[in-house]
DSSP file (Angstrom, degrees, kcal/mol; ACC not computed):
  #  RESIDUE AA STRUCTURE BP1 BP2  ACC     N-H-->O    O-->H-N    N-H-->O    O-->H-N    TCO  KAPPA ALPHA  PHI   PSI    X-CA   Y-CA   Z-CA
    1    1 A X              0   0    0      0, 0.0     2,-0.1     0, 0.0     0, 0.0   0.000 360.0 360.0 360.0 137.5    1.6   29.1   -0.8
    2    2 A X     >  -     0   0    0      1,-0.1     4,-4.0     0, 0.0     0, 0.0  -0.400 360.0 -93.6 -90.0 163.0    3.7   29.8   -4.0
    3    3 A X  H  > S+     0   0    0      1,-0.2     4,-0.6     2,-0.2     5,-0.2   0.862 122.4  57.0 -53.0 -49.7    3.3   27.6   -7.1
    4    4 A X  H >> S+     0   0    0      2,-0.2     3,-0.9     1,-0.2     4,-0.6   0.943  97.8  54.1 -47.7 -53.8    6.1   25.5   -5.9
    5    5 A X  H >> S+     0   0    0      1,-0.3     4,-4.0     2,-0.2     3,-1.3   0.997 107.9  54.2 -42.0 -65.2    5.0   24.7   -2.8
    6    6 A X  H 3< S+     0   0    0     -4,-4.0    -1,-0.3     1,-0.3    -2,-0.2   0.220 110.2  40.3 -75.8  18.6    2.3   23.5   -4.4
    7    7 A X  H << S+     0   0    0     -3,-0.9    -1,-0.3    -4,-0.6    -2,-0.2  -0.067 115.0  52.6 -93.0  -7.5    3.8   21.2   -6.8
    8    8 A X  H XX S+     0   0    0     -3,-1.3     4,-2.9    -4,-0.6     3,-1.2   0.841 113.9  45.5-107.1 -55.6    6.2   20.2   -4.2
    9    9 A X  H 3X S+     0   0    0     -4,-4.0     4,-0.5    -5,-0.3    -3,-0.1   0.555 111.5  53.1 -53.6 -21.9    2.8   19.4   -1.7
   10   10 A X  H 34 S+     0   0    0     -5,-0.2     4,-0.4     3,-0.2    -1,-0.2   0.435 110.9  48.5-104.1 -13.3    0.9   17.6   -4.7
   11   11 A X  H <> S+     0   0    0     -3,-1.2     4,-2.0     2,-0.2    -2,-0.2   0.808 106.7  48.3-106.3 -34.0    4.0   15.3   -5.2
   12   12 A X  H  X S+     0   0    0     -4,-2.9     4,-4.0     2,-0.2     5,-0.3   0.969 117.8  51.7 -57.8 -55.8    4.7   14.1   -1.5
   13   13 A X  H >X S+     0   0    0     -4,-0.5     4,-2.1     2,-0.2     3,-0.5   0.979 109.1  45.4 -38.6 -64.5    0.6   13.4   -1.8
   14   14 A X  H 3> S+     0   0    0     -4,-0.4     4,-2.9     1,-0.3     5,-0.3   0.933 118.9  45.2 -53.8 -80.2    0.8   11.5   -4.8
   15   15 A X  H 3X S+     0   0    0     -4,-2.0     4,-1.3     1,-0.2    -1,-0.3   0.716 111.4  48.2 -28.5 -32.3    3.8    9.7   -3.1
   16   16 A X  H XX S+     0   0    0     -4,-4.0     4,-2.4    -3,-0.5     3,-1.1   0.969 111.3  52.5 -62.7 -61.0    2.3    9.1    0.3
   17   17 A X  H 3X S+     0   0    0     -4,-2.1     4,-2.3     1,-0.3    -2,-0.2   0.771 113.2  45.6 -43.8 -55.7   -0.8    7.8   -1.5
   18   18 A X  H 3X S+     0   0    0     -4,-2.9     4,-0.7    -5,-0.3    -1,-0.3   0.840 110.1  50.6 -39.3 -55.5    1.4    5.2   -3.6
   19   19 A X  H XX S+     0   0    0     -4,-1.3     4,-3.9    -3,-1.1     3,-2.0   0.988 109.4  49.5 -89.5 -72.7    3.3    4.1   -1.0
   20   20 A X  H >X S+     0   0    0     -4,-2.4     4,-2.2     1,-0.3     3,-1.3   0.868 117.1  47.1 -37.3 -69.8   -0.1    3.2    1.6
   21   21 A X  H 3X S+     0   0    0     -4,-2.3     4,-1.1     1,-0.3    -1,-0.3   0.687 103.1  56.0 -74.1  -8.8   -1.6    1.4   -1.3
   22   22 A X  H <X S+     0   0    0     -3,-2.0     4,-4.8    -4,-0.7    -1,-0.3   0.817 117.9  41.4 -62.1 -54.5    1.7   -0.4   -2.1
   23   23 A X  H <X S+     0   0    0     -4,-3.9     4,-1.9    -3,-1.3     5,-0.4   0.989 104.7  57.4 -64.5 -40.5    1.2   -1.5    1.6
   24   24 A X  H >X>S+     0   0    0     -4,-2.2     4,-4.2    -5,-0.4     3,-1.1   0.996 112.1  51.2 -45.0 -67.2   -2.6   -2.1    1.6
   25   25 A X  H 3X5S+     0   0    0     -4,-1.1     4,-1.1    -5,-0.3    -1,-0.3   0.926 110.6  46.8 -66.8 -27.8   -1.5   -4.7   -1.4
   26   26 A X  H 3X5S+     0   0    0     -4,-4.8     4,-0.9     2,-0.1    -1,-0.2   0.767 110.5  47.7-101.3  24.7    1.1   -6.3    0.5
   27   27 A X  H <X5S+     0   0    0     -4,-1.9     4,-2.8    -3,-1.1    -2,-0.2   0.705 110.4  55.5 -76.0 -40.0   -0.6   -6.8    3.3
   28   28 A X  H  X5S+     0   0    0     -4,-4.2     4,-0.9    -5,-0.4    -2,-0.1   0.760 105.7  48.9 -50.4 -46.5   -3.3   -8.1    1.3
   29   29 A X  H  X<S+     0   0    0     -4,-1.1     4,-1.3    -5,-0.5     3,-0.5   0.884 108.6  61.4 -76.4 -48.9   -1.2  -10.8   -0.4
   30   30 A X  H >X S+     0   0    0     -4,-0.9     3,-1.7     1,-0.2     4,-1.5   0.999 106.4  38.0 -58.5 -57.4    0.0  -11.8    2.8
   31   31 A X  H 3X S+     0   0    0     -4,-2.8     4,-1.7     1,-0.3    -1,-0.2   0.652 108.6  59.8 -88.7  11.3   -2.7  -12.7    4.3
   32   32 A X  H 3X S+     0   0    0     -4,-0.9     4,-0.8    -3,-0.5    -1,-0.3   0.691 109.5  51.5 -42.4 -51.6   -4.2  -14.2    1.2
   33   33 A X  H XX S+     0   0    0     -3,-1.7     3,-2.6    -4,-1.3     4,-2.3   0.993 112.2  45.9 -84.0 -73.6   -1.0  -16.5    1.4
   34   34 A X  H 3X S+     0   0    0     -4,-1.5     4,-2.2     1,-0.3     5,-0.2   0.828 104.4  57.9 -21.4 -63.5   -1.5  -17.4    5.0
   35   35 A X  H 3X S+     0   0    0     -4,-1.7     4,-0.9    -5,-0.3    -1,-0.3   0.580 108.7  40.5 -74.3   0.9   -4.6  -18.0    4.8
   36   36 A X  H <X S+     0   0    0     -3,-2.6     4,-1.5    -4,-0.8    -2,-0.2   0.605 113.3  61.5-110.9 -10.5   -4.4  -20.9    2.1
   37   37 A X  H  X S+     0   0    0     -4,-2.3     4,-2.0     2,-0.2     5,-0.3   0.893 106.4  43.1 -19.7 -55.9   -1.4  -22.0    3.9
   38   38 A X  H  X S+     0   0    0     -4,-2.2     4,-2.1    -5,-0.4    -2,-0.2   0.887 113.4  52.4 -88.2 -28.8   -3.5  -22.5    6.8
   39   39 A X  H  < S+     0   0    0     -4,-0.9     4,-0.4    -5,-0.2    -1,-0.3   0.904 111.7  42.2 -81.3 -25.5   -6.2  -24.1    4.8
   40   40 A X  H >< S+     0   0    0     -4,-1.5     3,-3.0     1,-0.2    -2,-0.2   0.990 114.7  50.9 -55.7 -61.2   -4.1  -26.8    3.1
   41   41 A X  H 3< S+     0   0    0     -4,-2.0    -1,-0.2     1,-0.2    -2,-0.2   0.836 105.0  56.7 -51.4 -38.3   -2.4  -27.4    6.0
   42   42 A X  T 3<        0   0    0     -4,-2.1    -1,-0.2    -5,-0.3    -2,-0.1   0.714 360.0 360.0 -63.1 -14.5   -5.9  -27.9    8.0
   43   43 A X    <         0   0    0     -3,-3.0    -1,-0.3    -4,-0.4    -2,-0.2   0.641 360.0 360.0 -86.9 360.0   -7.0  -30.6    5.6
C-alpha cells in the first residue's frame, strides 16, 4: 500500500467510526425519549 492509500484508508476509518457513533447516539436518545414517554404516560 502507497502512502495514499493509506491516508485515503485512515480517513474512510475515521469516517465509518463517526458515522456508527453518530448512530449509537441516536439510537440512544431515542430510546431514552420513549422510554419517559412510556413512563409519563403509564402513570
Amino acid at each position: 500500500m502507497t502512502a495514499r492509500a493509506m491516508l485515503w484508508a485512515a480517513m474512510l476509518g475515521m469516517l465509518a467510526i463517526r458515522s456508527v457513533v453518530l448512530q449509537a447516539a441516536v439510537v440512544l436518545t431515542m430510546a431514552l425519549l420513549v422510554f419517559a414517554v412510556e413512563r409519563t404516560f403509564v402513570r
